[in-house]
N, C-alpha and C positions, 0 to 999 in steps of 0.2 A: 260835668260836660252838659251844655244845655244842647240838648236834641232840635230844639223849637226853633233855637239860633239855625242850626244848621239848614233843616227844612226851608227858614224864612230865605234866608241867602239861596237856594237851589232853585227855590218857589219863585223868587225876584229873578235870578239871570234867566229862569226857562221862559218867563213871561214875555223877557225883550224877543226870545227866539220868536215865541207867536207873535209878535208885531211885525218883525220879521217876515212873518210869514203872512199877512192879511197885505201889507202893505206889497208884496210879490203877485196876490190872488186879484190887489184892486188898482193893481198899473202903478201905483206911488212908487215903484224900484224897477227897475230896469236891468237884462244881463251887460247894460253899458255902465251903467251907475254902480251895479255891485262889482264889476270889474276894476273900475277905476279905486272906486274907494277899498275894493283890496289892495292895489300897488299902493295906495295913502299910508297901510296900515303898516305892510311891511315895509315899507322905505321911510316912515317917516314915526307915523304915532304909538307903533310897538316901541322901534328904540328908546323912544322919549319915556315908554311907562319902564322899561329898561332902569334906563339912568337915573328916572326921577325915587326907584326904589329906590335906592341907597343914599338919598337927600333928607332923611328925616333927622330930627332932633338927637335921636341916640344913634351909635355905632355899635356895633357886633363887635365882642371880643377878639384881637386882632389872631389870637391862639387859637380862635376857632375855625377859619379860613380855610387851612391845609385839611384839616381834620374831616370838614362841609363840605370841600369840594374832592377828596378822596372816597367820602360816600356816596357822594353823585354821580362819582367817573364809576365806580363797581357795581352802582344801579344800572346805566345806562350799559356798559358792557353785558349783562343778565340782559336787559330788555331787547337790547339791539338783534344779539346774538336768538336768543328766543324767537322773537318777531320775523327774524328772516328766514325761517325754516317753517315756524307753522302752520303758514298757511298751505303750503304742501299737502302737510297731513291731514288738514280742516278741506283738503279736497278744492279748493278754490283754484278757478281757471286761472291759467298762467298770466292773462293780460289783466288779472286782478290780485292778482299775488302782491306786488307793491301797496297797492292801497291798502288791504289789509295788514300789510308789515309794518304799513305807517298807522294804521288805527289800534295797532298794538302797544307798541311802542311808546306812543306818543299821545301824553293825554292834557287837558285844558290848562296847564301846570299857570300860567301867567295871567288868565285873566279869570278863571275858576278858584284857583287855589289855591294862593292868597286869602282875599277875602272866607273862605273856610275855612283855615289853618289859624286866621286870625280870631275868626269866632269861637275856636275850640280851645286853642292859648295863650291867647293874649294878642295882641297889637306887635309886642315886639318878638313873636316868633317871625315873621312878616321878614323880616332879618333872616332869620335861618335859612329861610324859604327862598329867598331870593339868591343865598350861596348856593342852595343847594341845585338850586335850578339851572345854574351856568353849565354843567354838563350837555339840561338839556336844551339848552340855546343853541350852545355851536351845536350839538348833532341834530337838531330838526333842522335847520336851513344847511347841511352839509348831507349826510343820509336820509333826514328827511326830503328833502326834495329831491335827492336820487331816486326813492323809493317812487315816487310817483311821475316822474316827467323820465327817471332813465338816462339818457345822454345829454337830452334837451335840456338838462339841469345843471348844463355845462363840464365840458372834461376835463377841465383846469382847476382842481382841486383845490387849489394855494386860492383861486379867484373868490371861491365863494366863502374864503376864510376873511374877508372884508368887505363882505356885505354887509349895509346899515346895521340889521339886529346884531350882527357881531361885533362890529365897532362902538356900539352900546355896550356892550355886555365886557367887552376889553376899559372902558371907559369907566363901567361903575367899578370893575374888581381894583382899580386902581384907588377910586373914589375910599374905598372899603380897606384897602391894604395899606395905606396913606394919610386915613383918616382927614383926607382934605375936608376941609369947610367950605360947602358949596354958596354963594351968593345967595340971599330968597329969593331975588328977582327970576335970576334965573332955573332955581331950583321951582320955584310955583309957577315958572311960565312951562316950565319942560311935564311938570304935572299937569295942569290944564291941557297940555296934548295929547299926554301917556291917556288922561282919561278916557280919549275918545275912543280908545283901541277896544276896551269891553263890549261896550253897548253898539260899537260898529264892527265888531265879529260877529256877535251874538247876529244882529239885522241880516247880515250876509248869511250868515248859515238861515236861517227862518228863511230869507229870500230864495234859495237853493232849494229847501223844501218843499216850498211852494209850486216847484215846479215838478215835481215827481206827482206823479196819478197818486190821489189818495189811497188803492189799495196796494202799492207798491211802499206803499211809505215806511214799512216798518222793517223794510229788505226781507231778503231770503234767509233759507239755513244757515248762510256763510255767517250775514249779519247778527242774526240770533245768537247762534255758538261764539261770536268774536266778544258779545257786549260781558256774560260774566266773564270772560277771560279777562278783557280789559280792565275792569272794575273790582275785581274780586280774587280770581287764582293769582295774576302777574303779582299787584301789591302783596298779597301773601304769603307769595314765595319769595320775594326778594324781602321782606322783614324777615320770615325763615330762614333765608340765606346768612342775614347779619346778627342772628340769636345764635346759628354755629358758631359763628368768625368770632364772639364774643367768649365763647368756650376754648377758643388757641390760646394759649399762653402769650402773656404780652400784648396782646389785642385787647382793645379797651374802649370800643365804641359810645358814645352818649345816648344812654336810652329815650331822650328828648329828641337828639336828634335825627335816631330809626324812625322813632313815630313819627313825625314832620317828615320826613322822607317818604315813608310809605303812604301816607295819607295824600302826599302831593301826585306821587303817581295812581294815585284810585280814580283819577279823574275823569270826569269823559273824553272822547277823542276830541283831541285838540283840533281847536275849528283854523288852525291853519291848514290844515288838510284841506278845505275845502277853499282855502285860500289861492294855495299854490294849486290846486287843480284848475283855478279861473284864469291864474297866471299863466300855466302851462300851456293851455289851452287841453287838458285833460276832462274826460268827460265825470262831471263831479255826485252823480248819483248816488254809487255806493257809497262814499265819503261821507256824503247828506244825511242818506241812513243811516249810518255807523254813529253820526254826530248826535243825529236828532233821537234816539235810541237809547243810547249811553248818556244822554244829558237828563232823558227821562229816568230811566230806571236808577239813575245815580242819587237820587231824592231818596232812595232808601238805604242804597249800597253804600253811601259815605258813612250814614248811621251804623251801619253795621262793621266796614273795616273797623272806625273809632270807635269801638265798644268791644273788638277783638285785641287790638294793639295795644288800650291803653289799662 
């Protein structure tokens, strides 16, 4: 495992957050421009990095599918479940209980980690990664935006089961279980969009930063106590949870695929959060610190789950 790899990739996406952020301090961003270019990301150039995963040269074993996406539905059940009670006992005001159940839950999985996951095993775990992460597609834009907008997150359940990122995400597992052969034209024009979604998160969160007083920046207790939970207890207990389940008879997990699992959710908090908070029109403060917090201290903590798990 090259450590150097992973630092360099954490060292790169935190850099875009400070551009991000200078570019907030000296007027080049606007809360119109990081607004708009949020509804871009989710209605448009999320899905595309979506769909354009599953466009590469090789396919993922088609036997691994059920198997990928049964570890991801019993991750996210642990995390969902965990994340809606904690902040309770973390003592966190009631009108901040959601944001923290979403900065628990829910960490940079699509545009963090990948690119680590890839650095640590190869190019075509990138695959793995990308099954495994369909759990957490449809629950962040279904509970995840519950968790932070409430009603305003619409009460029609069935609606926000065909919103863009999920109609993405219905689209690649098809792409995946079908083994269709996607056009290049189309497959490298839908990449050329999916690209924009990293580097235009990352600016949106740094832009969000930039507006918090520099000594509020690194939040309060709440924020403090959430970041190792995020980073360190959550992933550890849920690879804990599937080293039991590996002990039931007839359960037979891929130890490949635990560790790509836990590693994806070590992530920091997922800069949708600060997404749909712009969306919501929710006030995106603690969000920003939980994001800019967890992105920081994650330059060490990714090193250390992957040197625990593997």
């Amino acid at each position: 495992m090259d450590f150097n790899v992973i630092l360099m990739t954490m060292g790169t996406l935190f850099l875009v957050v400070i551009a991000g952020y200078i570019s907030g301090k000296t007027h080049l961003m606007s809360q119109p421009l990081s607004k708009g270019l949020s509804g871009l990301i989710v209605n448009l150039t999320c899905p595309a990095l979506i769909m354009a995963s599953t466009m590469g040269d090789v396919m993922p074993d088609r036997q691994l599918i059920l198997p990928l996406l049964l570890i991801g539905t019993i991750t996210y059940v642990i995390l969902l479940t965990v994340a809606a009670y904690l902040p309770r006992v973390m003592g966190v005001k009631t009108s901040e209980q959601g944001l923290f159940s979403f900065m628990l839950a829910f960490g940079n999985v699509g545009f963090i980690g990948y690119p680590v996951v890839a650095s640590i095993f190869g190019p075509e775990a990138v695959f793995y990664a990308s099954v495994l992460n369909v759990p957490n597609t449809i629950t962040v834009f279904i509970w995840g935006a519950q968790f932070i907008a409430g009603k305003e997150a619409g009460g029609n359940i069935w609606k926000r089961l065909y919103t863009p990122g999920l109609i993405g995400t219905y689209l690649s597992i098809l792409i995946v279980a079908f083994q269709w052969s996607t056009p290049p034209l189309l497959a490298k024009s839908l990449t050329l969009i999916g690209n924009i979604t990293v580097p235009g998160s990352l600016l949106i969160i740094g832009y969000s930063i930039s507006q918090i007083p520099a000594k509020h920046m690194a939040g309060g207790r709440q924020v403090m106590m959430m970041a190792p939970l995020r980073l360190l207890v959550l992933p550890l207990l849920v690879w804990g949870v599937f080293q039991l389940l590996n002990q039931v008879p007839f359960v037979d997990f891929d130890p490949t695929s635990i560790a790509i699992n836990t590693l994806i959710i070590a992530m920091p908090v997922a800069s949708f959060g600060t997404i749909f908070c712009l969306k919501f029109g929710v006030d995106e403060t603690v969000m920003a610190q939980g994001t800019f917090l967890t992105t920081l201290l994650a330059l060490l903590s990714i090193p250390v789950v992957a040197w625990i798990i593997l």
